[in-house]
C-alpha positions in Angstrom: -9.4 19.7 58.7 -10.9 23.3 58.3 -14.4 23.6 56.9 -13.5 25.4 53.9 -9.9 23.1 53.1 -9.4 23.5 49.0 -11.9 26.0 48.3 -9.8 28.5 46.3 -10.4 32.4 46.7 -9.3 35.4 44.7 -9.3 38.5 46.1 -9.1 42.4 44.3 -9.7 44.3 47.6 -8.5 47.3 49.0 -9.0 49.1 53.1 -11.2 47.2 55.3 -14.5 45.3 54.2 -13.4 43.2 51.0 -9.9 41.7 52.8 -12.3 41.4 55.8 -14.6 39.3 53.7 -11.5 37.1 52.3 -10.0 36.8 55.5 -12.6 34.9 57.0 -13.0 32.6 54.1 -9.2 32.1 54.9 -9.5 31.3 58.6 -12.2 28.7 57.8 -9.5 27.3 55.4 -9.8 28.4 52.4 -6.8 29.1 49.8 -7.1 33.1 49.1 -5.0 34.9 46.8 -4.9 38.7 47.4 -4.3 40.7 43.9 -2.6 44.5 45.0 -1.5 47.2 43.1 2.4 47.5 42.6 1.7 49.7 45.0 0.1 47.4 47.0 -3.2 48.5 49.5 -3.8 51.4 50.7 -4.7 49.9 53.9 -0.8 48.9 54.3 0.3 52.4 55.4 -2.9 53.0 57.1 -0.4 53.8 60.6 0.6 54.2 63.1 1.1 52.2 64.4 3.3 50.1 62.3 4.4 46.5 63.2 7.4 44.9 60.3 6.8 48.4 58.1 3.0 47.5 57.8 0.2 49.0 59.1 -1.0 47.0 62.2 -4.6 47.6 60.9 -3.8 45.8 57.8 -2.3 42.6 59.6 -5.5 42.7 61.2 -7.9 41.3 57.8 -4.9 40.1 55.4 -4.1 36.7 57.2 -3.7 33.7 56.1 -3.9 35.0 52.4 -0.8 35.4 49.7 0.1 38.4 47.8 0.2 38.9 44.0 1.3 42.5 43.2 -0.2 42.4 39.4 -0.5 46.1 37.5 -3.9 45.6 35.4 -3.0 47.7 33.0 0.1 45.1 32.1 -1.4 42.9 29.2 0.8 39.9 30.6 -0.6 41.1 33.8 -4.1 40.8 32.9 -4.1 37.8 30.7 -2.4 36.1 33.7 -5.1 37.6 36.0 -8.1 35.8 34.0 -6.4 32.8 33.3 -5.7 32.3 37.0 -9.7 33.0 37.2 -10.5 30.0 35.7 -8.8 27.9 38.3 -11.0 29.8 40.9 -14.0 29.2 43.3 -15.0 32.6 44.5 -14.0 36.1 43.7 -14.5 39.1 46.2 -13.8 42.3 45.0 -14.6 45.8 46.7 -13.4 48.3 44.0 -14.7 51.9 43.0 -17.9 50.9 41.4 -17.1 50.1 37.6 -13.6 50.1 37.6 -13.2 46.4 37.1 -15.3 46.1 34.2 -13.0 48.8 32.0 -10.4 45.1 32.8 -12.9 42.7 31.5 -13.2 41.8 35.2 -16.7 42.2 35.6 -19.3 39.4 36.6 -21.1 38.6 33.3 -17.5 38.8 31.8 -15.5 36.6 34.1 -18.7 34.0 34.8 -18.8 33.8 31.2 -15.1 32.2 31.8 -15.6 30.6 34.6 -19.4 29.2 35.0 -18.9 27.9 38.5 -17.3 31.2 39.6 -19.1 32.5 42.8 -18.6 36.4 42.1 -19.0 38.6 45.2 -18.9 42.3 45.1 -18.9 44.6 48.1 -20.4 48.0 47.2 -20.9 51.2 49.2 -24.6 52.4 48.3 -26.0 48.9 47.1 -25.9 47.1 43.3 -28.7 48.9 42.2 -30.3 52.5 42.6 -29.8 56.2 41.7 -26.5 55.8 44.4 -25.1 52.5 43.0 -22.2 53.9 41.3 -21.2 56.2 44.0 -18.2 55.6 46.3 -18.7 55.7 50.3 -16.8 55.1 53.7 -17.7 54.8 56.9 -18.6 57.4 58.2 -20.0 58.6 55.2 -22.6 55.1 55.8 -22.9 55.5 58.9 -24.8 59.0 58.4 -26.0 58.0 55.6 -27.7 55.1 57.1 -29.2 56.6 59.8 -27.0 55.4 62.6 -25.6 58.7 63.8 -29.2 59.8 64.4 -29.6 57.2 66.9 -25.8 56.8 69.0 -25.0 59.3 71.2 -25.7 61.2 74.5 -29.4 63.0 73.7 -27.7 65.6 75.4 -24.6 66.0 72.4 -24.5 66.0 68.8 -24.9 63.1 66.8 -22.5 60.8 66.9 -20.5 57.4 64.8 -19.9 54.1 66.1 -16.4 54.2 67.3 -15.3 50.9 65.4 -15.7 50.4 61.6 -18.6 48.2 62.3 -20.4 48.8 58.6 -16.9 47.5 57.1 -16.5 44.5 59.2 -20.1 43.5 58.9 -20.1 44.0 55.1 -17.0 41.5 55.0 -19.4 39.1 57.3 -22.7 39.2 55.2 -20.6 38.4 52.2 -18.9 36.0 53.5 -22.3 34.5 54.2 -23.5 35.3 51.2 -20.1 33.5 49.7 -20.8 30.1 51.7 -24.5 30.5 50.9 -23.6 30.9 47.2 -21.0 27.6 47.8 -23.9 25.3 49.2 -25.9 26.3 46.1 -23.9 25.6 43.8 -23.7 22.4 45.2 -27.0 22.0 43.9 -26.9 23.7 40.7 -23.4 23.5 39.2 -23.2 26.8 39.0 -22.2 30.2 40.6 -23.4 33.0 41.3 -23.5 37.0 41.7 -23.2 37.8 45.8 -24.0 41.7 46.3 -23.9 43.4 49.3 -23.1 47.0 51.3 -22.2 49.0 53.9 -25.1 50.8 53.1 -27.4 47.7 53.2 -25.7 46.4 56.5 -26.4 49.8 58.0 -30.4 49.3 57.4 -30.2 45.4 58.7 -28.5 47.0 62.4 -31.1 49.8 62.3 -33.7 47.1 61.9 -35.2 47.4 65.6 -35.1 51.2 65.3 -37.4 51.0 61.7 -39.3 48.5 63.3 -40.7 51.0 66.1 -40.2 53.7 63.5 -42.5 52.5 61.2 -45.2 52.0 63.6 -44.8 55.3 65.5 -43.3 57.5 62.6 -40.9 58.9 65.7 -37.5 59.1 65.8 -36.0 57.0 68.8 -34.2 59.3 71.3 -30.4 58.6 72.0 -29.0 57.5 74.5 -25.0 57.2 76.0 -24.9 53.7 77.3 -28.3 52.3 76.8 -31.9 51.7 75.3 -34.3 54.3 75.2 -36.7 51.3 75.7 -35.6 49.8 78.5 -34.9 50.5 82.0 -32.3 49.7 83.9 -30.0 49.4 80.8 -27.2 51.7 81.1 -24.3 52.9 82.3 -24.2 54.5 85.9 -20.9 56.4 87.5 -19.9 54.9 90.8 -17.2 56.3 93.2 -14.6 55.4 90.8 -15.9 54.9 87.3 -18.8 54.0 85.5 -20.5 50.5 85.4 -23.3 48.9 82.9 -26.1 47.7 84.4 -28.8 46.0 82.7 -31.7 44.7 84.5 -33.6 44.2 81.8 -36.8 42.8 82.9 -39.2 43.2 85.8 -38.1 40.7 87.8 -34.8 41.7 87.5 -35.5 45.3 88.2 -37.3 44.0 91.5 -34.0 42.5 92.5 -31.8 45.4 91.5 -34.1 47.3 93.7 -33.5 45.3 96.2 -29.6 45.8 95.7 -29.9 49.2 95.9 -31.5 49.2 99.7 -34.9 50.1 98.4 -36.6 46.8 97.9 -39.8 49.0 97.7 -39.1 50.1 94.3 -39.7 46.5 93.1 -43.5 47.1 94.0 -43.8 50.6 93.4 -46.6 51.4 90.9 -44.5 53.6 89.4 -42.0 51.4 88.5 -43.3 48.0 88.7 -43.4 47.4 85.1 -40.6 48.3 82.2 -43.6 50.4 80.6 -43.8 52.4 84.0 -40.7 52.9 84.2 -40.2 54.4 80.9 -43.6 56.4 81.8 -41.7 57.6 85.0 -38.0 57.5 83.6 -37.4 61.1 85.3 -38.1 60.1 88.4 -36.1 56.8 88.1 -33.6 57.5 87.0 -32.4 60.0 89.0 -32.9 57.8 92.3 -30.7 55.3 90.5 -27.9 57.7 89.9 -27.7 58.9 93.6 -27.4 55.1 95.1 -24.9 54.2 92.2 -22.3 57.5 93.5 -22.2 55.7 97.1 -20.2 52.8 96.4 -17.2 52.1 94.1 -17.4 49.5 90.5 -15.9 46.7 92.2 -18.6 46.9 94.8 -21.3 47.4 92.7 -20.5 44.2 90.7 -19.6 42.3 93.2 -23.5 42.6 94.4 -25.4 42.8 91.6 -23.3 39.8 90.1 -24.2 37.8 93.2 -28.3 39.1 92.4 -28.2 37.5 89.0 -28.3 41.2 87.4 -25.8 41.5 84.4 -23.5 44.1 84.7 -19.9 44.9 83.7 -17.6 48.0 84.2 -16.6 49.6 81.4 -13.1 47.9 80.3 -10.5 49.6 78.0 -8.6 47.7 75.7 -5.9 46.2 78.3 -8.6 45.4 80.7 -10.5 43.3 78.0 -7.4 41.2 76.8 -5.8 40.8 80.0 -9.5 39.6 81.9 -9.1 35.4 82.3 -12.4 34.8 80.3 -10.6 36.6 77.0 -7.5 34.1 78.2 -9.6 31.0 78.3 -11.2 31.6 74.4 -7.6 31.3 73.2 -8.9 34.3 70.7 -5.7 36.0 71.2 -3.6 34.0 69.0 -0.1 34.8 67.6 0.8 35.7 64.2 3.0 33.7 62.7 6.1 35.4 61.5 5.6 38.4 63.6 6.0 39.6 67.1 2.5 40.4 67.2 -1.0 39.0 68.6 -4.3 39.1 66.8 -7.9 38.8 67.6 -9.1 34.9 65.9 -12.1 33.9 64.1 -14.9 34.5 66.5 -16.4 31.0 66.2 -15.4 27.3 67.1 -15.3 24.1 65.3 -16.4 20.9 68.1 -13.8 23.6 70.7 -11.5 24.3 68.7 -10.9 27.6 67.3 -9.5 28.1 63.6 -5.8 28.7 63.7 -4.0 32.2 62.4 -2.6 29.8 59.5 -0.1 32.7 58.3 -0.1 36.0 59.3 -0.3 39.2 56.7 1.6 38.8 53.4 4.7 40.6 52.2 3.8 42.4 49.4 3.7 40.6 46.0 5.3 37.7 47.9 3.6 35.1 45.6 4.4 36.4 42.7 6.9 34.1 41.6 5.3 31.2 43.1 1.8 31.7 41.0 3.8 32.0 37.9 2.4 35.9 38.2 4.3 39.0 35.8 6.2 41.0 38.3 5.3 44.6 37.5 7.3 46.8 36.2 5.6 49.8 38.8 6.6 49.4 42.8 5.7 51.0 45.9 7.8 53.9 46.2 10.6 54.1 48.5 
């Protein structure tokens, strides 16, 4: 039995972090419903790739969920739509700010119909603010949060974290906030409102970068691979590629040292503690460099795993889901009605991992099923 087995979910999401959010509801068991357009999401021709006409990025956060293709402005569609409300546990919706309240969809509106309705909206700037009711993507957050100032080489521009990682992590907190919201109402009776977004998860990962921040007033430096605050953490290129190496402490820097060939390092006033090294970081670093170039990845790792000293090569994506340690997760997992693999829930139940139940709905595939309007609008041909 899954964790979340007959809690019922209603989802009016479109792109990335709202289906994101339902999807993991989903994998823990949960019953979601995904409302679309005629037109269906956006996110379904977000390709290529492709995989069964849909975009492969869209089969990647719409499992395990059935489709309802419902036009709002359809008063049969929107009657259905709230009476199917009632019925529900928690609503997620990620729309433009506003635009579900000209439906009678908004949270004072449907909690008046449904008391117990946990109602959990995923914004771009925040609920509240002089930015609340202002759209935002990505990148757009990403700036706007502060995180390009940090990623990067010091010696290039600014730069965006190459995954959608303020999407994704908006769909985790509020799915947190949704099971949070669950165990309170457990309590109370009632729902609640869950807010959260991109913007807000862009401050909570800058939250070690204010921390120094708003002691120093400084802007942290950037840096390629590593930390600006710790030495050795970073990548180094070897004979034959680059390799990570993070000797994060002083005893572990003694060893590194020791690695290297120049087990003198370790005792080196200069170097002997992480503070001296940053002091001396132009001195370091470049000694580093120079031993790295004289042998090849597989070498490297080889002795610095042997050490103790964490440390990986850097893996592209066929590296990573062939390596036997991705294999023995079992977080590769099929989807079911396709010829196509997906990446699982990242967490386990007593060692076993939540199945891909189903994998990304046809649209409007439910329709019938639900007793939902079929619309008289389609996705054109």
């Amino acid at each position: 039995m899954l964790p979340l087995q007959g809690v019922k979910v209603l989802e009016i999401g479109q792109n990335l972090a709202g289906p994101y959010a339902s999807e993991i509801l989903g994998m823990l068991g949960a019953e979601v419903v995904k409302i679309e357009r005629p037109e269906g999401d956006d996110a379904r021709g977000w390709g290529p790739p492709f995989h069964a006409g849909i975009a492969c990025s869209f089969h990647a956060v719409n499992r395990n969920k059935r489709s309802v293709a419902l036009d709002l402005r359809d008063p049969a569609g929107l009657a259905w739509l709230r009476d199917f409300m009632t019925t529900q546990d928690i609503f997620i919706q990620n729309m433009r700010p506003g635009s579900l309240e000209g439906f009678g969809l908004g949270a004072e509106a449907l909690r008046a119909l449904n008391p117990r309705l946990i109602y959990c909206s995923l914004h771009a700037f925040g609920a509240k603010g002089p930015l609340a009711m202002r759209p935002g993507y990505e990148p757009i957050m990403q700036a706007f949060a502060g995180m390009f100032s940090v990623n990067g080489s010091a010696e290039a521009p600014p730069a965006r974290v190459g995954m959608q990682v303020l999407d994704l992590g908006t769909g985790v907190w509020a799915a947190l906030g949704c099971l949070a919201a669950l165990q309170l109402r457990g309590h109370t009776g009632a729902g609640c409102i869950v807010d959260t977004s991109l913007f807000e998860t862009g401050l909570g990962w800058m939250a070690q970068h204010f921390a120094g921040f708003n002691e120093s007033g400084r802007q942290p430096p950037r840096h390629r691979s590593g930390n600006p605050k710790l030495i050795v953490f970073q990548a180094f290129d070897t004979q034959d590629g680059e390799i990570v190496v993070a000797a994060a402490n002083d005893r572990l820097f003694a060893r590194s040292a020791m690695v290297l060939g120049h087990p003198e390092w370790g005792s080196d006033p200069r170097f002997r503690t992480n503070a001296d090294r940053i002091a001396h970081r132009e001195i370091l670093l470049p000694l580093l460099e120079a031993e790295m170039l004289k042998r090849t990845s597989e070498d490297w790792s080889e002795a610095l795993e042997a050490a103790g000293i964490p440390c990986s090569p850097i893996h592209d994506l066929a590296a990573v889901k062939a390596h036997p340690q991705t294999q023995a997760l079992g977080i590769m997992q099929p989807m079911p009605g396709y010829a196509l693999e997906g990446v699982a829930l990242p967490v386990s139940f007593d060692g076993d991992r939540p199945p891909i139940r189903t994998g990304a709905p046809a649209l409007g595939e439910a329709n019938a099923e639900l007793g939902a309007p079929i619309p008289a609008r389609s996705r054109p041909a």
